[in-house]
N, C-alpha and C positions, 0 to 999 in steps of 0.2 A: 716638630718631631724630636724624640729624644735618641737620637740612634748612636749617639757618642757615650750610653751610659755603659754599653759593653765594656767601654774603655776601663773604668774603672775596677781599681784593684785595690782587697783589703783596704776596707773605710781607715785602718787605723794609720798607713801610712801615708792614707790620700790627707787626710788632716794634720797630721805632721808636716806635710808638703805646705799646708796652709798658713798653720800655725808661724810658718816661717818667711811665708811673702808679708806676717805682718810684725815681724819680730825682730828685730838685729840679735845676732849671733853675740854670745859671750867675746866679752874683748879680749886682748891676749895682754891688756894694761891694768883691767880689775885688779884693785886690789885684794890680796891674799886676805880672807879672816875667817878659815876654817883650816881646821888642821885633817876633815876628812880629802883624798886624792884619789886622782884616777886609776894610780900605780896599786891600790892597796885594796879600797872596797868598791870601786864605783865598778871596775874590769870584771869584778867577779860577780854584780849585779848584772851587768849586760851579757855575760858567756851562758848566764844561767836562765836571763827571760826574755834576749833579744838575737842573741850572734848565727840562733836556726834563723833568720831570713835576715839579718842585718848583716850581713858579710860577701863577703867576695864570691860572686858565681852562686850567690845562693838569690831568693826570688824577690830580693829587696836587695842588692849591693849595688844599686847604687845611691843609697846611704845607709853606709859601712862604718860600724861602731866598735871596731876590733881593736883600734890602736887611740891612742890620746890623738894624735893628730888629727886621727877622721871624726871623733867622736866631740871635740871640743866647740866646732861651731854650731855643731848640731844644739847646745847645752839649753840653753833658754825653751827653746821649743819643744823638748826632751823632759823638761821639768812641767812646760804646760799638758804635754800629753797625758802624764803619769798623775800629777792631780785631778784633771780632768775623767782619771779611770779610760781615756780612749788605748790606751798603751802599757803594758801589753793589755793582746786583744785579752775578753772574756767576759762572754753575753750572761752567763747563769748570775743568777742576784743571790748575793751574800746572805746564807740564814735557811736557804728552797737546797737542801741534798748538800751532802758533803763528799766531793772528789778529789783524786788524789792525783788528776793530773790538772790540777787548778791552778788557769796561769794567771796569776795575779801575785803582786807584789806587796811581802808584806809592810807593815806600818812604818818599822824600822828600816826597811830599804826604801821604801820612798822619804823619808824624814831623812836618810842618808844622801841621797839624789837630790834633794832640795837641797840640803845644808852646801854642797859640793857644789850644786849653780851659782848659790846665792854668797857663797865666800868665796868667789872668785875661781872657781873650776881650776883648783891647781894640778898637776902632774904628778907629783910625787917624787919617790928615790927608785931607782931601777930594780932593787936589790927586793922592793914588793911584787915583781912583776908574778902573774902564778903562770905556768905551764901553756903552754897554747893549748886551745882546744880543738878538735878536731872530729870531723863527721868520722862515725866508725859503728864498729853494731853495738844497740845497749845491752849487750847479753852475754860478749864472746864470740866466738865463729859459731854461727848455726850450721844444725844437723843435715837442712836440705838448702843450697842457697841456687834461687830459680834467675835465670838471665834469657829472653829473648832470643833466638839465635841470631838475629839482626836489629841495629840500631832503628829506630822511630825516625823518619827523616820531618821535621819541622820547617813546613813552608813561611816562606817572608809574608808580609801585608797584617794588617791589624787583626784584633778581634783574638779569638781562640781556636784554636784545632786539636778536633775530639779523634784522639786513635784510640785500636784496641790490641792486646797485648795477651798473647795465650805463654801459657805456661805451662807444659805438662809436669806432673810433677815425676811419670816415672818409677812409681812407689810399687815394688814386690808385691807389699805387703801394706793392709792399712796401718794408721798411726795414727795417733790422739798428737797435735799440736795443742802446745803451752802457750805460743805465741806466736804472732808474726810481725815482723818489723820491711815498711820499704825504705830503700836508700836511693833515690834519685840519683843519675850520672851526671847530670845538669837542672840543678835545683833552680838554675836562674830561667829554665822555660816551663817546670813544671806547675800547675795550679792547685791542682787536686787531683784525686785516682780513688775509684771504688774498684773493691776488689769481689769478685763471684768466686764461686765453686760449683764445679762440673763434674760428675761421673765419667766423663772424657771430653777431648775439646769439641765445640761444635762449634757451627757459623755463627751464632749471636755472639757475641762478646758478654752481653749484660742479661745473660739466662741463669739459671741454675739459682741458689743459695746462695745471696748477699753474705759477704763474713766481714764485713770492715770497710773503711774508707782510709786515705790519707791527707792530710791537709801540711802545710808548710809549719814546722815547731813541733807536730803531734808525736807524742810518743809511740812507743812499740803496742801495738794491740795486743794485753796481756788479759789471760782467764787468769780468776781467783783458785787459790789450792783444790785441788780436788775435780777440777771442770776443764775442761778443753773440748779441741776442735777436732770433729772425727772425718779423717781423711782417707776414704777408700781407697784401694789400691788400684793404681792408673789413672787416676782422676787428675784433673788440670787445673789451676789455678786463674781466671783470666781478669784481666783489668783493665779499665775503663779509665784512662788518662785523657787530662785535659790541658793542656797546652799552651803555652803565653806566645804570641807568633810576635816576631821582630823585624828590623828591616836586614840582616843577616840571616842567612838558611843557619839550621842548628838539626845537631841530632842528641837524643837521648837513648839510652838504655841501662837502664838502674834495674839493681836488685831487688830481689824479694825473697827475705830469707825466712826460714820455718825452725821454729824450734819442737822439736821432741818434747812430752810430758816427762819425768822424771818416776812420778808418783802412781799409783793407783787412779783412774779416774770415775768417779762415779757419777757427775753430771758434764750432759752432753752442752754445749753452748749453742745457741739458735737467737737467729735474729728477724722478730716479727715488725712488718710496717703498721702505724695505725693509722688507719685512712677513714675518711670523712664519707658521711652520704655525700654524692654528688651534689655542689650547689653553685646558681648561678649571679654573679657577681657583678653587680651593677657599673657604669662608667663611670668613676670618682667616688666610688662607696665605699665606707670604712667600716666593717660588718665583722662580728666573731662568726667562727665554724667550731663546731663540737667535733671530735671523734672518741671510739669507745673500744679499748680491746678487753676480751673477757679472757681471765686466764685460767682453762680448764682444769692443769693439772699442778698441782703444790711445783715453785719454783721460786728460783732467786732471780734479782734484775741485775744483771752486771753493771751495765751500762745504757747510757737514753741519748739518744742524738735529734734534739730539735730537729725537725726538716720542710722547711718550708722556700718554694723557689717560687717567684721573688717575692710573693706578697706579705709576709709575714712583717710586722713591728713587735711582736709579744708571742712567746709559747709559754705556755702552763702544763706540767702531768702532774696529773694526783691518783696515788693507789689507793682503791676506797675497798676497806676487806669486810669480808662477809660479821667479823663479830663490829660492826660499828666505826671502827678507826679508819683514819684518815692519814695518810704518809704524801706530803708533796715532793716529788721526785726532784722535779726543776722547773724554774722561772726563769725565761730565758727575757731580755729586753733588746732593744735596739737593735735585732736579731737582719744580719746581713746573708746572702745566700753566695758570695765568694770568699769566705771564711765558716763551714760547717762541719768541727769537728765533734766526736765523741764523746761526751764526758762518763769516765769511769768513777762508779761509787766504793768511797773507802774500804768501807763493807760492803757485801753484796744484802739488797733489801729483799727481805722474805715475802713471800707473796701466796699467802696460803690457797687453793683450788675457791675457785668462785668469786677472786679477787676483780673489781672490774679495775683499768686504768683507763681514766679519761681527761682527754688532752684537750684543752683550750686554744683557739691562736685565731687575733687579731689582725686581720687582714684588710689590706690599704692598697687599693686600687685605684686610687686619687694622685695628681700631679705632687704631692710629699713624699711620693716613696721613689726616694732615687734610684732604687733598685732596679724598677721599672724599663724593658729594654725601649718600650717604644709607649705612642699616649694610650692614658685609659681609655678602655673598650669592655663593654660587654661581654664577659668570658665566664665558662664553665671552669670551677675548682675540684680536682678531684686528688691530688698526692696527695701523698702521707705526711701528717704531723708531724711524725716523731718516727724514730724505728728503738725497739727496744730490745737488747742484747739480753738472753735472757738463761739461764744454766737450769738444763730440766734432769731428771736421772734418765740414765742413759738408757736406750733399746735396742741398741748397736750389738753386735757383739765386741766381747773383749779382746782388744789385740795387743801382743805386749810391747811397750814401747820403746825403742830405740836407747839404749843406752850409750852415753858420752865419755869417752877413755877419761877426761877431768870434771867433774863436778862442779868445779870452778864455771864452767860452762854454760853452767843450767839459768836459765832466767830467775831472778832473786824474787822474792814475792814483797808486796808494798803493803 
C-alpha cells in the first residue's frame, strides 16, 4: 500500500530534497571565477520566482533562500533543479497559450544561476543588496478586506485538514470586483483554498459559484479591463482551505481582500467546469478521457486551470471555432494535483458562439503515478478536466462601483 503518498508535497521541492541527498553542497573554498553574486542578481532572481514559498513561515521555509547564508548550500541542487525545468514549478509547455503569470525563468536568469554556481557562488558587496521583500497586497489596500471572525484552529498528526471559512461580504449594495487577492496569516500550514460565492452563507462551504482558487506563489486573481466579478449585495464569500497538519497545533486566519472595478464593466466573469462522460478505469490502465464544452454565447476565455485529482500525467484544451480554426489553449505535462494553479492568458482568447473546447487528459492509474493515494483499483472518473474562467456580457444589472479616494489604489492591468 502506498498510504505515505499523502505525504508528499509539491513534486518541485520534494526533488530538491533529492537532488541534494545526491549532491554536496557548494563549498565555501570554490574558487571565485565569476564576477556574477548573490548580493546583486542572483537575491533578485529568488525574491521574484522562489521567496513566495522559500522563506520563513511560508510553506517551504524550511529551505529558506532569502539570505546568502541559507541560500549557499542549497547552490548545486538549485542549479540542477532550474535546468532540469523542475524549479520553479510550471506544467504549461512552452509554445500551447501565452500567460502572464508564467512562472518560469527566463534564459538569462537561468544562464545567470548557473554561471553563479558554477564560479563559485560568491556573495558580493553589501552595498548590492535590494530592499527586503515582504508579503503585502499587490494592489494597495483593498476596498472590501474579508477576515473570519475566528482563527482555523489546525490540529497536530500527519496528512491534511480540510476547513471551511465563510465570509460575509456585508455589501449595501452590489459591486463589480476587479480582483481578489488571499494572504494567508500562516503561509507555512496552508496548501491551497478554493474560493465560492453565495447569495448568503449557507451550510456547505463548497456551493454556490466557484470564482478562484489559491495556491502557494499564485498571484492576485485579476479580470481583464472591461470584465469583473458581480457581487450581489449580502452575498458571502466562503472557502475551502486545505491545511498542512504538524506535530505542533497551529492556527490560521488570512485575508481575503476585494477590489472595486474602477471602469465601466461590460463582461460579466463566469467559471465553467468541463467534465468527462463518466468512464470506468481499469487497475494499472493508462487510458485518455475526452471532455467537450460548447460555448453558446460569443465570449472571451480569461483563463484555464488544468484539473485533474490524481490521475492525470497530461492535459490538452484546444478551441476549435465554428469558421475552421483551431486555438490550443494549454498543454499541460507532468501535471501534479498538490500544486494546481490558474493560468491567466496575456490576452483574453475570443471565443465566437458555437466555439466547442475540447480537452484531452491522460490518465494513469498504474503503480507510475505517485500521485496515487493508495494501489490501483478499478474506479469510476468523473471531475472536470479543466475549469474555464470565461468573461460573457453582462445580464446583471448595473451597479456603480465603488470609488477609491487614490487611484493609486486601483489594481494596474498586465
Amino acid at each position: 500500500m502506498r498510504h505515505n503518498r499523502h505525504r508528499i508535497r509539491f513534486f518541485f521541492f520534494a526533488s530538491l530534497l533529492l537532488c541534494l541527498l545526491f549532491s554536496l553542497p557548494a563549498s565555501s573554498h570554490d574558487p571565485i571565477t565569476t564576477s556574477v553574486t548573490f548580493n546583486k542578481e542572483i537575491v533578485r532572481i529568488l525574491q521574484r520566482s522562489c521567496l513566495d514559498c522559500h522563506s520563513p513561515g511560508k510553506i517551504k521555509g524550511d529551505i529558506s533562500l532569502t539570505s546568502f547564508e541559507e541560500a549557499r548550500p542549497w547552490a548545486k541542487a538549485i542549479k540542477e533543479e532550474v535546468l532540469e525545468k523542475r524549479m520553479p514549478p510550471f506544467q504549461a509547455v512552452k509554445g500551447y497559450g501565452e500567460f502572464h503569470n508564467a512562472y518560469l525563468l527566463s534564459q538569462r536568469e537561468i544562464e545567470l544561476l548557473v554561471s553563479w554556481v558554477e564560479g563559485g557562488a560568491p556573495r558580493g558587496e553589501a552595498k548590492d543588496l535590494p530592499k527586503e521583500v515582504t508579503a503585502n497586497w499587490s494592489f494597495g489596500t483593498p476596498q472590501l478586506n474579508l477576515q473570519p471572525e475566528q482563527p482555523t484552529q489546525i490540529p497536530t498528526g500527519e496528512g491534511d485538514y480540510i476547513a471551511c471559512v465563510k465570509l460575509p461580504t456585508k455589501l449595501k449594495q452590489a459591486q463589480w470586483a476587479n480582483a481578489i487577492e488571499f494572504l494567508p496569516s500562516n503561509a507555512q500550514a496552508v496548501l491551497a483554498a478554493e474560493i465560492f460565492l453565495q447569495k448568503q452563507c449557507g451550510q456547505n462551504c463548497a456551493t454556490g459559484e466557484k470564482i478562484g482558487e489559491w495556491v502557494p506563489g499564485q498571484d492576485a486573481i485579476q479580470f481583464p479591463e472591461g470584465s469583473g466579478l458581480y457581487l450581489p449585495a449580502n452575498s458571502c464569500l466562503t472557502m475551502k482551505i486545505r491545511y498542512q497538519k504538524s506535530e505542533q497545533e497551529a492556527q490560521e486566519r488570512g485575508n481575503l481582500g476585494i477590489y472595486f472595478a474602477f471602469e465601466d464593466i461590460a463582461f460579466q466573469a463566469q467559471r465553467v467546469a468541463i467534465k468527462p462522460i463518466p468512464k470506468l478505469i481499469a487497475a494499472g490502465a493508462k487510458t485518455p478521457i475526452n471532455a467537450v464544452y460548447l460555448v453558446r454565447e460569443t465570449a472571451e476565455a480569461v483563463a484555464i486551470r488544468p484539473l485533474l485529482f490524481p490521475f492525470a500525467s497530461s492535459v490538452e484544451a484546444t478551441a476549435l471555432r465554428p469558421d475552421g480554426t483551431a486555438e490550443v489553449l494549454i498543454v499541460a505535462q507532468s501535471y501534479r494535483y498538490d500544486w494546481q494553479p490558474s493560468y491567466f492568458f496575456k490576452q483574453p482568447v475570443k471565443l465566437p458562439a458555437g466555439t466547442r473546447i475540447e480537452v484531452i487528459a491522460h490518465l494513469d492509474n498504474s503503480d507510475n503515478n505517485r500521485n496515487l493515494q493508495d494501489d490501483p483499483r478499478a474506479r469510476k472518473f468523473s471531475e472536470p478536466l479543466a475549469e474555464l474562467t470565461l468573461a460573457k456580457v453582462k445580464t446583471v444589472p448595473t451597479s456603480p462601483a465603488t470609488k477609491a479616494t487614490a487611484q493609486s489604489d486601483a489594481p494596474h492591468k498586465h
